[in-house]
C-alpha positions in Angstrom: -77.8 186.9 85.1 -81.4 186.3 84.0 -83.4 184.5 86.9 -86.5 184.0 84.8 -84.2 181.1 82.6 -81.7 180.2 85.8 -85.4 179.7 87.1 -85.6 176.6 84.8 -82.9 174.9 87.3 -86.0 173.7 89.2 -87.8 171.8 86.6 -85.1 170.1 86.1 -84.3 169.2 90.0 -88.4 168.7 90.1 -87.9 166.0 87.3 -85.8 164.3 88.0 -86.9 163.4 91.4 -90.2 162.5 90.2 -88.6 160.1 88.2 -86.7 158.5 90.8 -83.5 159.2 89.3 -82.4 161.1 92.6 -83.5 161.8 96.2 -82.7 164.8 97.1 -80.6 167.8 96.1 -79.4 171.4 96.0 -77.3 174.3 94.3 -76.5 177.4 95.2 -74.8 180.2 92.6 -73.0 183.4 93.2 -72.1 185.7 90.7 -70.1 188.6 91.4 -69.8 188.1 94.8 -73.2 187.7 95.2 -75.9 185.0 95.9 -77.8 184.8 92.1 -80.1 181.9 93.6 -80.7 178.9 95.6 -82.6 175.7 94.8 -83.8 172.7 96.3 -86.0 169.7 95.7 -86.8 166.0 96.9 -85.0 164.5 100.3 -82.4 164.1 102.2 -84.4 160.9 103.8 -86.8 159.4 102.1 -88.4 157.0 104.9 -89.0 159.8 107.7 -90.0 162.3 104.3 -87.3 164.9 105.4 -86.9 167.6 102.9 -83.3 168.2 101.3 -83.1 171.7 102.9 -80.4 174.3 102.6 -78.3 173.3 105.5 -78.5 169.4 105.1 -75.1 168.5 105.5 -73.4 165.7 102.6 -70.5 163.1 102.4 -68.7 165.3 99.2 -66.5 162.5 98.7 -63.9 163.3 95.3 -65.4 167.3 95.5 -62.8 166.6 99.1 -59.9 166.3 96.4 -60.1 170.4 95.4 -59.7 171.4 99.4 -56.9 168.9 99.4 -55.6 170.3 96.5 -55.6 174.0 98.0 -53.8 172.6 101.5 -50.9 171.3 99.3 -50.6 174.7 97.3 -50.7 176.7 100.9 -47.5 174.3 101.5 -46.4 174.9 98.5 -46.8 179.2 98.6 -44.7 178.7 102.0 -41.4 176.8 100.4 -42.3 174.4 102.0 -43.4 171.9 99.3 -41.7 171.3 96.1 -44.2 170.1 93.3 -41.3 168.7 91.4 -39.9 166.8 94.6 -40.3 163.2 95.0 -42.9 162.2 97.0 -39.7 159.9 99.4 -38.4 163.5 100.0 -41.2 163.6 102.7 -42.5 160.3 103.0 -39.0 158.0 102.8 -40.9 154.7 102.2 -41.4 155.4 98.2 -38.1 155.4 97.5 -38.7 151.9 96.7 -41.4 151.8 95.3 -42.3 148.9 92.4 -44.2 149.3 89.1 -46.6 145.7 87.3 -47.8 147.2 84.3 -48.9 143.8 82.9 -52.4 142.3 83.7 -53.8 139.7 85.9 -52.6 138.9 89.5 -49.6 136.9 88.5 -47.4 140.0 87.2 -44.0 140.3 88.5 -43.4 144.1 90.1 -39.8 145.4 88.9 -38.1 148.7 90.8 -39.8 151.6 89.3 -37.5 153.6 86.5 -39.0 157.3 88.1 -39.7 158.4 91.3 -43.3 159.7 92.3 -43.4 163.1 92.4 -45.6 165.7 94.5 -46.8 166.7 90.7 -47.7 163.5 90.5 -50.3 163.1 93.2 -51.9 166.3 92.4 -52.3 165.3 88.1 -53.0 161.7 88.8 -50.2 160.5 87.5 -48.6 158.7 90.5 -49.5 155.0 88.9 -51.9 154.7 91.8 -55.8 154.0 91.0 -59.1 152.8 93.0 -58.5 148.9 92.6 -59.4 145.8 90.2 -62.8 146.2 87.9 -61.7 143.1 85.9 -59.3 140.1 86.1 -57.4 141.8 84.1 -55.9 144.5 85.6 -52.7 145.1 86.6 -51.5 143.6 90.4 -51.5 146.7 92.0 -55.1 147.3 91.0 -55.8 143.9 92.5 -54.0 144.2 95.7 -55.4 147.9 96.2 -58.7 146.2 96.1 -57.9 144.3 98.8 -56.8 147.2 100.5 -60.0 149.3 100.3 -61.9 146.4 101.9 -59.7 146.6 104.7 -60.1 150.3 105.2 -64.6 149.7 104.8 -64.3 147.2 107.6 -61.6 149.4 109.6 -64.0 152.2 109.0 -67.1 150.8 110.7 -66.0 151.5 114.7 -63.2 152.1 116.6 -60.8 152.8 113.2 -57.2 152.4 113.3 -55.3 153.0 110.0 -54.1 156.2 110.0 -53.7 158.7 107.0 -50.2 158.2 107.1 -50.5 154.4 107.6 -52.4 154.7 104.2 -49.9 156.5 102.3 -46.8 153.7 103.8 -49.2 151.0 103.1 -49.3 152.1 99.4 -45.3 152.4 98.9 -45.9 148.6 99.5 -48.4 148.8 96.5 -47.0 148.0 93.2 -47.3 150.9 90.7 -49.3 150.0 87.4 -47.4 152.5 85.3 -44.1 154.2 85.6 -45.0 157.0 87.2 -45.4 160.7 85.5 -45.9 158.5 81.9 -50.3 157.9 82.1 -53.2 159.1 83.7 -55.1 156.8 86.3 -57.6 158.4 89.1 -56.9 156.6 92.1 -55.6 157.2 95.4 -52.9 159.7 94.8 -54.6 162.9 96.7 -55.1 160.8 100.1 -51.1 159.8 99.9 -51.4 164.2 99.2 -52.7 164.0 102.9 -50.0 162.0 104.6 -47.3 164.2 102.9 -49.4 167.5 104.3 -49.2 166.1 107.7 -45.4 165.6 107.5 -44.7 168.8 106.2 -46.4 170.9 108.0 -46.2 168.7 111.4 -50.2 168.8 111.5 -52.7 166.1 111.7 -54.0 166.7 108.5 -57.5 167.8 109.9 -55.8 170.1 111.9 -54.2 171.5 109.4 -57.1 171.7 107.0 -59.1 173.4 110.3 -56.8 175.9 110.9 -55.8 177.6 107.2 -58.8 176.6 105.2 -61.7 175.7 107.5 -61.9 178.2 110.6 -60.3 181.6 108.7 -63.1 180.7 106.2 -65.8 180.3 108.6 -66.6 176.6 107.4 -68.3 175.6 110.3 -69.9 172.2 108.8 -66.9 170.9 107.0 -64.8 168.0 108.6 -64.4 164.3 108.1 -67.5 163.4 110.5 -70.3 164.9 111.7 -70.8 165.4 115.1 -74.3 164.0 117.0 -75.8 167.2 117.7 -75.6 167.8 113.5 -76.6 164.2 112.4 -80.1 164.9 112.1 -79.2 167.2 109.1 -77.2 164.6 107.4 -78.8 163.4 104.6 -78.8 159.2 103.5 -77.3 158.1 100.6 -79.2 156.5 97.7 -78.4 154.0 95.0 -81.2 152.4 92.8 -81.6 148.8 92.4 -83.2 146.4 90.2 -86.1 147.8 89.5 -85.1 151.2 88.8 -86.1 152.7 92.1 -84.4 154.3 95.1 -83.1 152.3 97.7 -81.2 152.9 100.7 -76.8 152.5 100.5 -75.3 152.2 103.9 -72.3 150.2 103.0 -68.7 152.1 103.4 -66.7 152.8 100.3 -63.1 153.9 99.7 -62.2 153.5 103.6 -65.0 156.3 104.5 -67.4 155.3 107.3 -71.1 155.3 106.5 -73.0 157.2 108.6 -70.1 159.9 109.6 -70.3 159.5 112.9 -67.0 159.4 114.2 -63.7 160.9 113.8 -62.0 158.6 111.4 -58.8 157.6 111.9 -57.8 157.8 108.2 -58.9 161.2 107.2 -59.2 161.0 103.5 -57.7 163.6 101.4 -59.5 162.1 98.1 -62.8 161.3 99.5 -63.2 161.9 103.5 -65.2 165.3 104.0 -68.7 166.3 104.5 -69.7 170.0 104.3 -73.5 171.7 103.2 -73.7 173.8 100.0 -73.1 177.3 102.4 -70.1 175.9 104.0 -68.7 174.4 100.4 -69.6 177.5 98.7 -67.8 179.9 101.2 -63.9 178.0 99.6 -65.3 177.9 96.7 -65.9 182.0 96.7 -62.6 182.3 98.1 -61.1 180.8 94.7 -63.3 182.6 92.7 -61.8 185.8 94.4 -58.2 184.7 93.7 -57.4 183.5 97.5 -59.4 186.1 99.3 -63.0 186.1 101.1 -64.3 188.7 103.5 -60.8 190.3 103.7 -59.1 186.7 104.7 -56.5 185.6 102.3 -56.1 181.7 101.9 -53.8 182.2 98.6 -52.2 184.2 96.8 -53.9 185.4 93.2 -50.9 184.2 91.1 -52.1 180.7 92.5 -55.2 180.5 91.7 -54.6 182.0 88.6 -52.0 178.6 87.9 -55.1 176.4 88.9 -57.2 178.0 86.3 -54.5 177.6 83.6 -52.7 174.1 84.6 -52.8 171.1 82.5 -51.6 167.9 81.4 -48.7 167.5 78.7 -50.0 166.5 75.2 -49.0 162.5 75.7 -50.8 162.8 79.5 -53.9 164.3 78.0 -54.5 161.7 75.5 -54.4 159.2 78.2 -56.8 161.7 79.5 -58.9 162.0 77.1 -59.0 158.0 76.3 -60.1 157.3 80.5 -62.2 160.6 81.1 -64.5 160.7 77.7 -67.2 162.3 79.3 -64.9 165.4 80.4 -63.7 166.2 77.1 -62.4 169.5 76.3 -61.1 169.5 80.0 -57.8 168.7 81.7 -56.9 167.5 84.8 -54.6 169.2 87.2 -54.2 169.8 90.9 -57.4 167.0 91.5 -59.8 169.0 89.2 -60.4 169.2 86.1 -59.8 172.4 83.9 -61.7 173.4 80.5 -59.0 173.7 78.3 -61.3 173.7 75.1 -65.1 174.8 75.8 -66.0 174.1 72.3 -65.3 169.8 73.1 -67.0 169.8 76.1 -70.2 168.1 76.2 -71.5 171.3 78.3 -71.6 175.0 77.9 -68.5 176.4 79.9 -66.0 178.8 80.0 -62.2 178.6 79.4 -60.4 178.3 82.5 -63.6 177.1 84.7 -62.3 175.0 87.2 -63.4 172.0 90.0 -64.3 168.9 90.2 -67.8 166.6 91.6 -67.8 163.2 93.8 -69.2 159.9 93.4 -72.3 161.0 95.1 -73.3 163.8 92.7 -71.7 166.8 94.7 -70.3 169.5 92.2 -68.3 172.9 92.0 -67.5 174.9 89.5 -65.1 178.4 89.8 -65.3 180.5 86.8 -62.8 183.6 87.1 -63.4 185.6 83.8 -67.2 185.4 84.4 -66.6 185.8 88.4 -69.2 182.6 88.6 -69.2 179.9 91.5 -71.8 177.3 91.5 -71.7 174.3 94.5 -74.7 171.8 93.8 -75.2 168.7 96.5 -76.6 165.4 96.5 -76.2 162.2 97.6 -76.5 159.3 94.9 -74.0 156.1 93.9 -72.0 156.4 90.7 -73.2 159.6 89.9 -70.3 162.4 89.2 -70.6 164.5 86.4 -74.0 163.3 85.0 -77.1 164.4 83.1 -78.1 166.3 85.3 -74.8 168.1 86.2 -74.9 168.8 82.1 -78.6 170.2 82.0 -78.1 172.3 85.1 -74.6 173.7 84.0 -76.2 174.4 80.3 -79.0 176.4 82.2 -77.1 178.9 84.0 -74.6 179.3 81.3 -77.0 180.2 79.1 -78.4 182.6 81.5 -75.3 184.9 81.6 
């Protein structure tokens, strides 16, 4: 790759922290199995002036829905999980599950026509989402609004609801399609959790700990951060009125704010932390078809599948319709998949894979050009953004 241009990835992190736009970030890039380069800027905390260094630690968030992902498929490589099985095979309470496709809070759930499957959860199709942005939507939107600010204040200290609670509580949720029929990105991978832990007889952290986490050597990955690590989690950031950085220390989606306790509900979609090392050393592991350091996690004809997967035509317009900004992508096994480089609104590679979180965190797997980038930040509503699309044009165009 040519450094001189991937070089250019710190103007662009310089930038946009001079313009307020973000606090503090990094990215780190490999390239056949070896470190290209590592870049930082700005701060992981602002009001002490704390740099954001290489081994401050972030929430990931959604970029937790690709290790979820990878837990279900070790199930699944084991016969142990049936990706065409309805989700009540494991977890009994959605065999009666309901479905209120019309709007407002009034609708009247009916028995759902289709069961949930496990290929459900993992393409977003399940009929679950993250809650009500309007009056308008459907009942089950509303209610699972209701729901995540139960799981914020449950979150704060002392927690209760468990992962599996969760999942139960959600068979209790009306449905706003039938499932398998639209595309809706919701809660589906942390119902993925609950049905891990009842396969494999594992408290889902467990399980993630011992077949991703410790043969992999992620030592800062889990769903809190312990004291004697807190000082290299960074804050999270959100700008307000005025167009400035500002300190967010609310809890969203059920995850606690500050990370520092064991959560009862370990989020499949949204509950890990982990620094861009730690990320890096799964995402390497994909990149090398289920292998790092002579430890296999998968087999290659899996990851090959996750590099190929995708919705049917009818799913993909919905796709396309809800996820504009990730066009020329699909969306399978939580993360997204280019399908068709020349749509998407960055340069990429056929068959790149991964996904980013609502704080900014990104990875990309890129098997044809052996390419793994993991980038790290920590700002509201930020996903896939500009900056994502600058950075990701830069060291495309360095290869």
């Amino acid at each position: 790759m040519n450094l001189y241009h991937l070089n250019k990835i710190q103007d662009v992190f310089d930038s946009f922290v001079k313009k307020q736009e973000v606090a503090g970030l990094n990215i780190l890039i490999y390239k056949d199995d070896k470190e290209v380069g590592y870049w930082q800027a700005g701060c992981k905390n602002i009001e002490k002036n704390q740099a954001f260094t290489r081994d401050t630690i972030c929430r990931l968030y959604s970029m937790s829905k690709p290790i979820t992902s990878i837990a279900a498929m070790i199930l699944v490589e084991q016969g142990k999980l049936d990706l065409g099985a309805p989700v009540a095979n494991y977890i009994p309470a959605f065999w009666n599950v309901t479905v209120c496709s019309e709007g407002g809070k009034n609708g009247k759930p009916v028995k759902a026509q289709k069961p949930i499957l496990i290929q459900d959860l993992l393409n977003m199709t399940s009929g679950y989402t993250y809650g009500a942005y309007w009056d308008g939507a459907t009942l089950g939107e509303h209610l699972t609004s209701d729901f995540i600010a139960e799981l914020n204040k449950d979150s704060i200290k002392d927690s209760k609801i468990t992962t599996l609670d969760v999942a139960q509580r959600f068979s209790q949720i009306p449905l706003s399609f039938e499932p398998g029929t639209d595309y809706s990105y919701g809660f589906s991978a942390d119902i993925l959790g609950a049905v891990i832990e009842t396969v494999s007889g594992l408290k889902f952290s467990e399980f993630l700990r011992k077949n991703i986490f410790e043969p992999l050597g992620m030592k800062d990955t889990d769903f809190y951060v312990p004291e004697e690590k807190q000082n290299r989690l960074a804050n999270v950031y959100k700008f307000n009125g005025e167009k400035k950085l500002e300190l967010f220390t609310l809890p969203n989606l059920g995850i606690q704010p500050f990370m520092d306790h064991a959560p009862s509900f370990e989020s499949g979609g949204a509950g890990l932390c982990s620094s861009v090392d730690d990320y890096m050393k799964f995402a390497s592991m994909l990149c090398n078809k289920g292998v790092l350091n002579g430890t296999r996690i998968l087999q290659e004809k899996t990851v090959e599948y996750l590099a190929q997967a995708h919705l049917s035509p009818v799913l993909q317009q919905k796709f396309d319709q809800k996820m504009e900004h990730l066009s020329g992508y699909s969306y399978s096994n939580l993360m997204r998949v280019a399908t068709d480089p020349g749509y998407c609104k960055m340069i990429t590679e056929k068959g790149e894979f991964g996904w980013d979180g609502w704080l900014g965190p990104y990875v990309s797997v890129d098997l044809k050009n052996h390419l793994t980038v993991v980038m790290l930040m920590q700002k509201t509503d930020a996903g896939t953004w500009e900056l994502t699309r600058r950075v990701k044009n830069i060291i495309y165009t360095s290869l």
